[in-house]
MDTraj code that builds the backbone (N, CA, C; nanometers):
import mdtraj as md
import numpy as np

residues = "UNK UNK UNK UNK UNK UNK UNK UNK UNK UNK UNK UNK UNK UNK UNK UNK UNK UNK UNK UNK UNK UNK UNK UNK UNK UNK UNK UNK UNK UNK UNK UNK UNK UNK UNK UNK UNK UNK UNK UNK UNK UNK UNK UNK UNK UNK UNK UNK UNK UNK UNK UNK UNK UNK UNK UNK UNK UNK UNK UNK UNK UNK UNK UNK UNK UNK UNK UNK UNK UNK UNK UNK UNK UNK UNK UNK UNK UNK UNK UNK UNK UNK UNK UNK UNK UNK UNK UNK UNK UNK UNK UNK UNK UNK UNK UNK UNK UNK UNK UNK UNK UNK UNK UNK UNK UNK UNK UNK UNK UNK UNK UNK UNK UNK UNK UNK UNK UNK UNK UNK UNK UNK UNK UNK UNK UNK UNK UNK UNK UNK UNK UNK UNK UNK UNK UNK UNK UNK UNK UNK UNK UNK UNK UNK UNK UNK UNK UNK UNK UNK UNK UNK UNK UNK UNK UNK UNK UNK UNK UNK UNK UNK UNK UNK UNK UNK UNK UNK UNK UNK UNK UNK UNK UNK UNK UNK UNK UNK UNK UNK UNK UNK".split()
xyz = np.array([
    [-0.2439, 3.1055, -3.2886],
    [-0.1946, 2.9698, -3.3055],
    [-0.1825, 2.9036, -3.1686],
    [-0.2289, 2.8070, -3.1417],
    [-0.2051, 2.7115, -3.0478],
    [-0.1329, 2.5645, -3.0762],
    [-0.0311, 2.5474, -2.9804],
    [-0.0028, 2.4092, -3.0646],
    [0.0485, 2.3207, -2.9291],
    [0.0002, 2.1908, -2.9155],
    [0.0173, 2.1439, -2.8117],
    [0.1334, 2.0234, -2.8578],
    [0.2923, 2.0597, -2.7854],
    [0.3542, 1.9301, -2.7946],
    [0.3722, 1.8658, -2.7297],
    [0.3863, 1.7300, -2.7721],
    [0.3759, 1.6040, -2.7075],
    [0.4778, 1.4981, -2.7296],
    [0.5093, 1.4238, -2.5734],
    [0.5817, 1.3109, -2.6286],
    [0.5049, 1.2076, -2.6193],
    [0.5512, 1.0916, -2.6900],
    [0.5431, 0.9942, -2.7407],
    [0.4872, 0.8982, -2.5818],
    [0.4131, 0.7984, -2.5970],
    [0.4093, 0.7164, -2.4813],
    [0.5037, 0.5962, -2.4371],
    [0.5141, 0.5483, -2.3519],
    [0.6145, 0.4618, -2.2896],
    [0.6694, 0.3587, -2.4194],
    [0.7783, 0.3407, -2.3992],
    [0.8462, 0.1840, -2.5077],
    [0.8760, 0.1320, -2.4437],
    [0.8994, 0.1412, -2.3304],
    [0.9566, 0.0243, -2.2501],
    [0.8631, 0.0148, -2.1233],
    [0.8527, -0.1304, -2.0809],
    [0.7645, -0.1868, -1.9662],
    [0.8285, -0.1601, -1.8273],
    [0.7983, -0.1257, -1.7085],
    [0.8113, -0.1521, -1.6027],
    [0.9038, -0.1956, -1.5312],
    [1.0482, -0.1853, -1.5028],
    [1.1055, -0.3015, -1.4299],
    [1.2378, -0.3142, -1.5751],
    [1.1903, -0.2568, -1.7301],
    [1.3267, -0.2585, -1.8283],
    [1.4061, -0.1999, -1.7825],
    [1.5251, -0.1959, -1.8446],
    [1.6791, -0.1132, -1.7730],
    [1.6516, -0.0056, -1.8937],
    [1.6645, 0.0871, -1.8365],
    [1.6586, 0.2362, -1.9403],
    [1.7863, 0.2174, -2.0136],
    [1.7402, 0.2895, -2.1569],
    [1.8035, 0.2812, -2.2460],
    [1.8452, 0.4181, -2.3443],
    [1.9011, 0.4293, -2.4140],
    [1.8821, 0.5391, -2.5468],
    [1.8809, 0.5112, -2.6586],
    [1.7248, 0.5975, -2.6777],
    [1.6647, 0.5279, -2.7570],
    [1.6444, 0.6302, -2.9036],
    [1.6740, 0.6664, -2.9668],
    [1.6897, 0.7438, -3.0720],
    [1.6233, 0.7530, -3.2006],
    [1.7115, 0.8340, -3.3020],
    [1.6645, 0.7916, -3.4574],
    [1.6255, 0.6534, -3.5114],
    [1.7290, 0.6085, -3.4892],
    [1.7445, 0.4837, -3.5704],
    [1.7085, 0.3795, -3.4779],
    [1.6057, 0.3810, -3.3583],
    [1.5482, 0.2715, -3.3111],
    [1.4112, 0.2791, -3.3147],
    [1.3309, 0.2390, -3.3809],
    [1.1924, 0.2421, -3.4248],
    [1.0947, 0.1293, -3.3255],
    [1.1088, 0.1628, -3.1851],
    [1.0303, 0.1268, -3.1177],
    [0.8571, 0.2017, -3.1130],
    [0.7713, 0.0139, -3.1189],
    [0.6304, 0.0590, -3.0307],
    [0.6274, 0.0937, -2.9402],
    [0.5153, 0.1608, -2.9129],
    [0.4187, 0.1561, -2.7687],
    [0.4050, 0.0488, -2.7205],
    [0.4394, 0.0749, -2.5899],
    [0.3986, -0.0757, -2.4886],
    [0.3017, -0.0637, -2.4225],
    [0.2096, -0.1623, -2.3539],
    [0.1126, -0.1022, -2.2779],
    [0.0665, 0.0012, -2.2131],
    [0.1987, 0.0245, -2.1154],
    [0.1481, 0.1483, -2.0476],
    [0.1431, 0.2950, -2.1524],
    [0.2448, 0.2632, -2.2634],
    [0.2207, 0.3831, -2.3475],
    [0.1354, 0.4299, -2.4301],
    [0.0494, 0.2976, -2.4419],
    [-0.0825, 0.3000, -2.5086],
    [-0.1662, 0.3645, -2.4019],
    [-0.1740, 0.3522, -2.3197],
    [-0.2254, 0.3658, -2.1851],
    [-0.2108, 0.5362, -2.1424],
    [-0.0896, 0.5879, -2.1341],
    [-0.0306, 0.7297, -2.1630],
    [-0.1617, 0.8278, -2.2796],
    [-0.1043, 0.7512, -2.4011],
    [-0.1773, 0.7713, -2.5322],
    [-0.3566, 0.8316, -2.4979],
    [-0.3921, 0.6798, -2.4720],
    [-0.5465, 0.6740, -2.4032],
    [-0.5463, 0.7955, -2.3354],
    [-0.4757, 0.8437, -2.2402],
    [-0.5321, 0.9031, -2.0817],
    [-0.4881, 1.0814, -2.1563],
    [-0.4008, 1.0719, -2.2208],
    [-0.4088, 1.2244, -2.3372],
    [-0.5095, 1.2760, -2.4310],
    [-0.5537, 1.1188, -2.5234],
    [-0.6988, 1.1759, -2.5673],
    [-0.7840, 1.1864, -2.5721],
    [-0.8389, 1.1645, -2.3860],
    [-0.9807, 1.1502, -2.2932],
    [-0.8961, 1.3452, -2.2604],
    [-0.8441, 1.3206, -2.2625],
    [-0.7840, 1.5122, -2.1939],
    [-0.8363, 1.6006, -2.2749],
    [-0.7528, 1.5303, -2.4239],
    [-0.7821, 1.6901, -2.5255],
    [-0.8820, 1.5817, -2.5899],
    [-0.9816, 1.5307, -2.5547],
    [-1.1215, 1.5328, -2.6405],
    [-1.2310, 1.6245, -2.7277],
    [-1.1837, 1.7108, -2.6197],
    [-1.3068, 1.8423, -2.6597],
    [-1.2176, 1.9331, -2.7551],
    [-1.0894, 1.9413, -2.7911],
    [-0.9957, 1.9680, -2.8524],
    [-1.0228, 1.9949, -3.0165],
    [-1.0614, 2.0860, -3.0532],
    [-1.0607, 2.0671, -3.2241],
    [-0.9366, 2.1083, -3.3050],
    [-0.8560, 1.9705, -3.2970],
    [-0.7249, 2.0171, -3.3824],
    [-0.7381, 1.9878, -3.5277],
    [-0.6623, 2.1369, -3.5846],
    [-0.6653, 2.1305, -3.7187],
    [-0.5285, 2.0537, -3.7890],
    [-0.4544, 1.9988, -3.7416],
    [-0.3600, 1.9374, -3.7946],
    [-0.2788, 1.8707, -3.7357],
    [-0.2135, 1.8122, -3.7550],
    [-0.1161, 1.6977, -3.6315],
    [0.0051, 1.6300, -3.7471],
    [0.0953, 1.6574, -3.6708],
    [0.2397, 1.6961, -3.7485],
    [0.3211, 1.5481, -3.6589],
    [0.3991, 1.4845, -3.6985],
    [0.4174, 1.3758, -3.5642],
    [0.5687, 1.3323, -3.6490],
    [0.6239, 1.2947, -3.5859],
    [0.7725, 1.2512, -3.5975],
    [0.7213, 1.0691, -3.7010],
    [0.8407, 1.0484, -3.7946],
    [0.7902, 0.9029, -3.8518],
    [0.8117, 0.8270, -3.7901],
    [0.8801, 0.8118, -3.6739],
    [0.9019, 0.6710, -3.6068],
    [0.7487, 0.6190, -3.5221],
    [0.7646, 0.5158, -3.5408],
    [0.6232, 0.4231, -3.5154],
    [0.5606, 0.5071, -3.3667],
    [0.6637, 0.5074, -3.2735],
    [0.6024, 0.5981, -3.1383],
    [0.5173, 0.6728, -3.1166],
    [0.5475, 0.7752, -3.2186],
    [0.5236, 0.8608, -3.2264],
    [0.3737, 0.8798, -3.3370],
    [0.3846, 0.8307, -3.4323],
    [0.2510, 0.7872, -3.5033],
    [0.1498, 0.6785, -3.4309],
    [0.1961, 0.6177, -3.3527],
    [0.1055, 0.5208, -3.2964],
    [0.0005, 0.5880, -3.1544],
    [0.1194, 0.7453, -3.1239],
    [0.0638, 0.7965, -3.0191],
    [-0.0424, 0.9020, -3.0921],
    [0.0075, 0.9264, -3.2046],
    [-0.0349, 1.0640, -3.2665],
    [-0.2068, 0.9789, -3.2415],
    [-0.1915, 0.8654, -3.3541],
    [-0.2875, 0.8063, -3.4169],
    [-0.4397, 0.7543, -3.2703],
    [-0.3708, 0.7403, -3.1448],
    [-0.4722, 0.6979, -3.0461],
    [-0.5498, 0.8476, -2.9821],
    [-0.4585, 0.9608, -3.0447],
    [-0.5171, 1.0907, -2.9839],
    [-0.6022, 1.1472, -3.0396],
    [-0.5815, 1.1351, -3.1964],
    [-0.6396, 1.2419, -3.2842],
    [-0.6716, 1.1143, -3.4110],
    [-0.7788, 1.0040, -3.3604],
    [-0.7766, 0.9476, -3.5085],
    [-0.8307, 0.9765, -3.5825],
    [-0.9148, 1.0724, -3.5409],
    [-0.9667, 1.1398, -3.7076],
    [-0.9061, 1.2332, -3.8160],
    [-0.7338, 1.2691, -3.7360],
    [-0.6323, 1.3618, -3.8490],
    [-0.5199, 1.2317, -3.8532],
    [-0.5067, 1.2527, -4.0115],
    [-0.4058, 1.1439, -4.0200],
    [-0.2072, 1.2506, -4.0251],
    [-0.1592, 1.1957, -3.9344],
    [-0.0624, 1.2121, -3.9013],
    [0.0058, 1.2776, -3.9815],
    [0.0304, 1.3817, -4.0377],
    [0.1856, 1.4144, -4.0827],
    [0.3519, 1.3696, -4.0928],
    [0.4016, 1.2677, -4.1457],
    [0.5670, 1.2423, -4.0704],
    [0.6173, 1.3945, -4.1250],
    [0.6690, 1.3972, -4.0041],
    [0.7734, 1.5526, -4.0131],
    [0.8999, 1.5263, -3.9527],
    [1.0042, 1.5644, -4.0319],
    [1.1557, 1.4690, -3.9918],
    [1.1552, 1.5492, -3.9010],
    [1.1891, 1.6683, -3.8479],
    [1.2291, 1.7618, -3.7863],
    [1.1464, 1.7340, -3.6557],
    [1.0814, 1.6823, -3.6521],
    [0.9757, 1.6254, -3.5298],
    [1.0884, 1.5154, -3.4873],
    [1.1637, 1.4272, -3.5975],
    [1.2022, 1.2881, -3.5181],
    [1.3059, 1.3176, -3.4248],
    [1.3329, 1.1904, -3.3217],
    [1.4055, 1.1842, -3.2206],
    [1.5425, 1.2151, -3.2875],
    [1.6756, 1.2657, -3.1839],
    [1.8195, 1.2726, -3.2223],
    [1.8549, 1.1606, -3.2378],
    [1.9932, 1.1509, -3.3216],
    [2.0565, 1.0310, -3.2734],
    [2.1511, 1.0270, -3.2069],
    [2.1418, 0.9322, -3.1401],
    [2.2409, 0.9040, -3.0358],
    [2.4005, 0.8240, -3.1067],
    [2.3886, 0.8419, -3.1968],
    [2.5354, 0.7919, -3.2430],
    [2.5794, 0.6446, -3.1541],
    [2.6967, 0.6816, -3.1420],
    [2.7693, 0.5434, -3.0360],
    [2.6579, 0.4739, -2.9044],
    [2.5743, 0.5656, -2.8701],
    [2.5040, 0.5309, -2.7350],
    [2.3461, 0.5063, -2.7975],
    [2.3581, 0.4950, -2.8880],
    [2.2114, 0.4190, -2.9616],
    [2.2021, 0.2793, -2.9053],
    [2.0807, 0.2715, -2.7869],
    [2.0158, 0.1422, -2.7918],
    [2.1337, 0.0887, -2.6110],
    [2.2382, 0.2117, -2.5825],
    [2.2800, 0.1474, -2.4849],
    [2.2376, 0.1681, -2.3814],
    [2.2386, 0.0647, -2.2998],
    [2.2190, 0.0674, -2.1193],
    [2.2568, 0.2696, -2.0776],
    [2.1992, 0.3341, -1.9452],
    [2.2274, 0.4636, -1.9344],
    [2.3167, 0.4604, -1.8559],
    [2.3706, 0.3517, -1.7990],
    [2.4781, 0.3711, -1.6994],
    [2.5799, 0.3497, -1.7877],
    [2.6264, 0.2294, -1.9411],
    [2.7013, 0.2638, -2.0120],
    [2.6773, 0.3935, -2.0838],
    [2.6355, 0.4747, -2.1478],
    [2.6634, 0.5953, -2.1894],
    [2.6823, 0.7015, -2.0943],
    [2.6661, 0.6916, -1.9657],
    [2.7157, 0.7797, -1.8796],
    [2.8568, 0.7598, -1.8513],
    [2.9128, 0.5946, -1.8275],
    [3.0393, 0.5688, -1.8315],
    [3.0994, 0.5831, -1.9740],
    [3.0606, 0.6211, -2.0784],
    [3.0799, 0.6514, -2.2096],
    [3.1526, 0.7763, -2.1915],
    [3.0853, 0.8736, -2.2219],
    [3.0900, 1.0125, -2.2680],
    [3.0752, 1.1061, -2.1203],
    [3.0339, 1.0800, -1.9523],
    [3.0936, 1.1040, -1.8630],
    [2.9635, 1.2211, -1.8113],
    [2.9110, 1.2123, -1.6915],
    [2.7762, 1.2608, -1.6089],
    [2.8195, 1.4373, -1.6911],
    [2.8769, 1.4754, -1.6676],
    [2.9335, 1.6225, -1.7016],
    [2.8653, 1.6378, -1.8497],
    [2.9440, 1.5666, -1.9784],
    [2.8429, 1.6156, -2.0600],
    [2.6997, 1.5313, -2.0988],
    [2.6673, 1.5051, -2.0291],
    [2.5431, 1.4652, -1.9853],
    [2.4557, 1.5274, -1.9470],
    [2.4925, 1.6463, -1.8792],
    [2.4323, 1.7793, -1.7644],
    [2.4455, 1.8503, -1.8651],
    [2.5724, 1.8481, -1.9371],
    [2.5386, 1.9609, -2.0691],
    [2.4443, 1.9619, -2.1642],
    [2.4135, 1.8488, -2.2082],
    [2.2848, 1.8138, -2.2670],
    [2.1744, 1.8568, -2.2484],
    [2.1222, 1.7776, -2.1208],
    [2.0093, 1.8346, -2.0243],
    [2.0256, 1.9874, -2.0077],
    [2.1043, 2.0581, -1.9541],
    [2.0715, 2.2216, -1.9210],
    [2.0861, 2.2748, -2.0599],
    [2.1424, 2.2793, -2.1560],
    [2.2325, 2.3361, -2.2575],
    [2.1979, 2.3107, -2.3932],
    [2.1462, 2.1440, -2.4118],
    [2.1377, 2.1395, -2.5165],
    [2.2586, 2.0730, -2.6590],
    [2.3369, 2.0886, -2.5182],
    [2.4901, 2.0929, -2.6219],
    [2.5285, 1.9227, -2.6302],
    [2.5129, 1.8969, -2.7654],
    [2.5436, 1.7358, -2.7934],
    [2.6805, 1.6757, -2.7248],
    [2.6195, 1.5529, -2.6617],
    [2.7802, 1.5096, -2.6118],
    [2.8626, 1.4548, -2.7394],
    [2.9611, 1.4095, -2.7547],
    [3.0338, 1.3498, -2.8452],
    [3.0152, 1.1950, -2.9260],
    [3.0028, 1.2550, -3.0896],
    [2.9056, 1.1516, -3.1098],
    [2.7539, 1.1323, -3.1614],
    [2.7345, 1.2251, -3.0599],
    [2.6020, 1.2381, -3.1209],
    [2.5609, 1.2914, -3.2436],
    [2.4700, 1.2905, -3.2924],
    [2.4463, 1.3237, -3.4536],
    [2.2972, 1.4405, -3.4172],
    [2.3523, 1.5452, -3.4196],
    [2.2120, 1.6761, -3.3831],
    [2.2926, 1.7973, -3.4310],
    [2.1819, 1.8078, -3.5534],
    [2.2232, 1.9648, -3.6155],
    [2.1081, 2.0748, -3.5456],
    [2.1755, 2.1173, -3.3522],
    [2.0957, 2.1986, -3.3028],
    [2.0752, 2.3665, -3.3683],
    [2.1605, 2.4241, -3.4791],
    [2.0903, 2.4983, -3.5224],
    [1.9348, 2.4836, -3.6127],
    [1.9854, 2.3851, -3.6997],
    [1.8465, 2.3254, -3.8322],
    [1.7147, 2.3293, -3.7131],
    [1.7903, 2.2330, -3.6078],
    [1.6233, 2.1908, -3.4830],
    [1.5623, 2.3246, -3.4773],
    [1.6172, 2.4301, -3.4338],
    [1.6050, 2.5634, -3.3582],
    [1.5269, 2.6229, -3.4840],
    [1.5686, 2.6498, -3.5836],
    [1.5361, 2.7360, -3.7243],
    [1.3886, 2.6697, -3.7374],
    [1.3638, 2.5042, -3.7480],
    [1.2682, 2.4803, -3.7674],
    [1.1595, 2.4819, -3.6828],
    [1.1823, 2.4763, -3.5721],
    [1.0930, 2.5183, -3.4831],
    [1.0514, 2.6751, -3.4821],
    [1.1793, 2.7226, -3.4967],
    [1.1483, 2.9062, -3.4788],
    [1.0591, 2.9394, -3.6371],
    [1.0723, 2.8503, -3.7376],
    [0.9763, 2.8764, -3.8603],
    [0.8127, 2.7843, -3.8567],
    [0.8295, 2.6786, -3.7300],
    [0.7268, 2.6321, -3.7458],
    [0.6106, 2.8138, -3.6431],
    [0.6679, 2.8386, -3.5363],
    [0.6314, 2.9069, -3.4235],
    [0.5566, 3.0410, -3.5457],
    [0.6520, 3.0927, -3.6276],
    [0.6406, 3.2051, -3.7300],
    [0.5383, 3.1818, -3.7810],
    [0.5022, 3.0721, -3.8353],
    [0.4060, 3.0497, -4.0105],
    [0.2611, 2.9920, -3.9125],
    [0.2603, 2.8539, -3.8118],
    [0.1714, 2.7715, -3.7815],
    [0.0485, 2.8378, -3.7770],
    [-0.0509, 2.8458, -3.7699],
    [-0.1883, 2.8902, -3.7429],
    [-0.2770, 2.7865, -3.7174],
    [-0.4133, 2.7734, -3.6499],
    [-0.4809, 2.6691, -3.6202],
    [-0.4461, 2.6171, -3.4810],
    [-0.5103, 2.4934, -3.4609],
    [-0.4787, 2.4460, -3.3340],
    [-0.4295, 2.2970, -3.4236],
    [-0.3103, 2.3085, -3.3481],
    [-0.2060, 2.2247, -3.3982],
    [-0.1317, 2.0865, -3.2900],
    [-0.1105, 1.9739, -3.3471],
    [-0.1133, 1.8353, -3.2307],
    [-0.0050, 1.8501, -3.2771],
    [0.1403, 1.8247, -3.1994],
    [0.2939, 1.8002, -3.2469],
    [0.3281, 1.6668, -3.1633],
    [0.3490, 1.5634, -3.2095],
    [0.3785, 1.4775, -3.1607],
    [0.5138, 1.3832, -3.2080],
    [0.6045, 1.3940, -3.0733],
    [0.7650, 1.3998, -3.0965],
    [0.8059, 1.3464, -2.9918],
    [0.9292, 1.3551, -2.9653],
    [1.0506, 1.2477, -2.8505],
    [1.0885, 1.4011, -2.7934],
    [1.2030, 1.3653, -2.6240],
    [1.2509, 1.4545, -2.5945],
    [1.3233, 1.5138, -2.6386],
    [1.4140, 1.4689, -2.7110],
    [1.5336, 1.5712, -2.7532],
    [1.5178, 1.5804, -2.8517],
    [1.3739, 1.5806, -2.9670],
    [1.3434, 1.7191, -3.0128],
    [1.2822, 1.8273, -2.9588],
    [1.1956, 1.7930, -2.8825],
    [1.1367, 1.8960, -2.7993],
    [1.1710, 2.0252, -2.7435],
    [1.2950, 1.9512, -2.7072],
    [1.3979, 2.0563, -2.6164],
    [1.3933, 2.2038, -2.7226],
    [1.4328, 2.1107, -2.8358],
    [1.4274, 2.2679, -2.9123],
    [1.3792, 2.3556, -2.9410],
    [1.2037, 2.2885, -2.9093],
    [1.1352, 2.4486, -2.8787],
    [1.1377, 2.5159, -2.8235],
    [1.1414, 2.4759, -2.6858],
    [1.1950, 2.5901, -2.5887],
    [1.2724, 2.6733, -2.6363],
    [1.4253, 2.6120, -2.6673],
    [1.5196, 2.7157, -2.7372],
    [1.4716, 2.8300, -2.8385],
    [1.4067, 2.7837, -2.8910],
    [1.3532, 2.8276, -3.0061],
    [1.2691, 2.9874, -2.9949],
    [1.2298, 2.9445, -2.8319],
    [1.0930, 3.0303, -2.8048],
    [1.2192, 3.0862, -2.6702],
    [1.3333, 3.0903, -2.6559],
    [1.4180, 3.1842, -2.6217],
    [1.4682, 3.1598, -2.4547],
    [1.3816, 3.0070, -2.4235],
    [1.3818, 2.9426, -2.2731],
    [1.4837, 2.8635, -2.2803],
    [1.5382, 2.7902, -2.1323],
    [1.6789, 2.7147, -2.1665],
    [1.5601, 2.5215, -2.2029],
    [1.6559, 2.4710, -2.2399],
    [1.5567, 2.3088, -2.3006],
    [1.5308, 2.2480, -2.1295],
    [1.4227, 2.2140, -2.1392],
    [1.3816, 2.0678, -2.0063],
    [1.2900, 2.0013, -2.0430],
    [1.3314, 1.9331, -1.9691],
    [1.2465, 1.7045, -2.0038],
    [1.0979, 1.7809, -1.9887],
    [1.0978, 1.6847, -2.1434],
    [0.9496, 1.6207, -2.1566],
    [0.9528, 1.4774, -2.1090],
    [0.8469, 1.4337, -1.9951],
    [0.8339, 1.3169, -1.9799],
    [0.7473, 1.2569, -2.0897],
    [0.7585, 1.0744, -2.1059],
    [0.6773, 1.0197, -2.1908],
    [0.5287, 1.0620, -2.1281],
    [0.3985, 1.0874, -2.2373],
    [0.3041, 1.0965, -2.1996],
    [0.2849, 1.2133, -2.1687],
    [0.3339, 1.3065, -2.1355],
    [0.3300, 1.4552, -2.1024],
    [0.3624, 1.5403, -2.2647],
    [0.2722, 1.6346, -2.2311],
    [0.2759, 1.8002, -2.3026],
    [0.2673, 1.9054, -2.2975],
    [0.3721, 2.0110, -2.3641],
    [0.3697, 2.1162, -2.3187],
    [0.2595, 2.2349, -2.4098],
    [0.2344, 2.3275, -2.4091],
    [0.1217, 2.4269, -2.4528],
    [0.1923, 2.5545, -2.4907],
    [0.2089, 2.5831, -2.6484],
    [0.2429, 2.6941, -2.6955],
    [0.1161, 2.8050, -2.7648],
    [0.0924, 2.9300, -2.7216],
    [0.0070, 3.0118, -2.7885],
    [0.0548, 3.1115, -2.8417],
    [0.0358, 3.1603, -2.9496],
    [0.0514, 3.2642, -3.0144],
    [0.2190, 3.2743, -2.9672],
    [0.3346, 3.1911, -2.9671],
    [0.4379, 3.2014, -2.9674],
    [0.4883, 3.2418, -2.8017],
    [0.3766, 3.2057, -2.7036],
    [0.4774, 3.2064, -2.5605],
    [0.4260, 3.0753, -2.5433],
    [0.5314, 3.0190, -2.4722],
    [0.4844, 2.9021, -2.3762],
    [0.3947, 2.9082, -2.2559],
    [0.3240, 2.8574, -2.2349],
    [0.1770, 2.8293, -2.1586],
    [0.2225, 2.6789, -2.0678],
    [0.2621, 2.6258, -2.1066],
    [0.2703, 2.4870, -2.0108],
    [0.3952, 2.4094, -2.0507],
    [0.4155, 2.3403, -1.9541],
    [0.5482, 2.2185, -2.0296],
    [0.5810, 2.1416, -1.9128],
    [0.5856, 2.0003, -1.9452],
    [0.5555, 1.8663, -1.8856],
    [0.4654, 1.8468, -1.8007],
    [0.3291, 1.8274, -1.8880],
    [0.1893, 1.8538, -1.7725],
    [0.1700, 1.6860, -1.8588],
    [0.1319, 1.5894, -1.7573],
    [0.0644, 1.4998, -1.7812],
    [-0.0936, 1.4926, -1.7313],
    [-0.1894, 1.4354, -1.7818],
    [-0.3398, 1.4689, -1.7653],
    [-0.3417, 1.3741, -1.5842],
])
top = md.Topology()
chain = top.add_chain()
for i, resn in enumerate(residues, 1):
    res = top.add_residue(resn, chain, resSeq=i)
    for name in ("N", "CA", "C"):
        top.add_atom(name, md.element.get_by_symbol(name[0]), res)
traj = md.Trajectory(xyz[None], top)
């Protein structure tokens, strides 16, 4: 089994104030993320994937859809982004003055939801550790960061950033790569 995951390409332009951006915000691709999109499936061209599994939010299908348009997308909830509860859609310097840099770092190294947040990190973990079990084929996963994270966990590593546009490379259940942009 090979399965290459991926995040989603840029939503926001150049020069926006970063945000968190979650479940329940169903942002497009913006140029440059189309652009991201593009420059991933000039990469894996020569690529014969047998299936492509992609989170339902538009991002994520819009990225699936510029990589691999000849497999039509899968929505797979367990692919979609967390939610960010209270800090859905806010500025990052308010949710840092929110909920406080500390569990913030817990997040990032750990995994461990700050307060608020809405992430059932066992379900993430199980489903990933049953996708890793069953998958066969060469497989396109296309998702946000903080689902991502959970493969790692899953596959027994601590979670780290997927950048937009970047993917990481799972075979036969070890990790091979993670945050490689083309």
């Amino acid at each position: 089994m090979r399965a290459i995951i991926l995040r989603h390409g840029n939503t926001f332009s150049p020069g926006d104030p970063p945000r968190r951006i979650g479940a329940r915000s169903d942002l497009p691709l913006v140029e440059s993320g189309r652009a991201q999109a593009a420059a991933l499936a000039r990469h894996f061209a020569g690529t014969p994937f047998d299936r492509c599994l992609a989170s339902p939010l538009a991002r994520t299908q819009e990225t699936a859809a510029i990589i691999a348009p000849h497999l039509a997308p899968k929505p797979t909830d367990w692919l979609r982004e967390i939610d960010h509860g209270p800090d859905e859609g806010a500025l990052e310097e308010d949710v840092v003055a929110r909920i406080g840099a500390d569990a913030l770092a817990r997040w990032n190294a750990a995994a461990l939801p700050p307060p608020g947040w809405i992430v059932d990190a066992p379900a993430r973990i199980a489903a990933w550790q049953h996708f890793f079990a069953t998958a066969s084929g060469t497989l396109l996963l296309v998702t946000s960061n903080g689902a991502a994270r959970f493969a790692r966990i899953a596959l027994g590593l601590p979670p780290a950033h997927l950048r937009t546009g970047a993917y990481g490379e799972v075979r036969d259940g070890r990790l091979i790569a993670w945050d490689v942009r083309p």
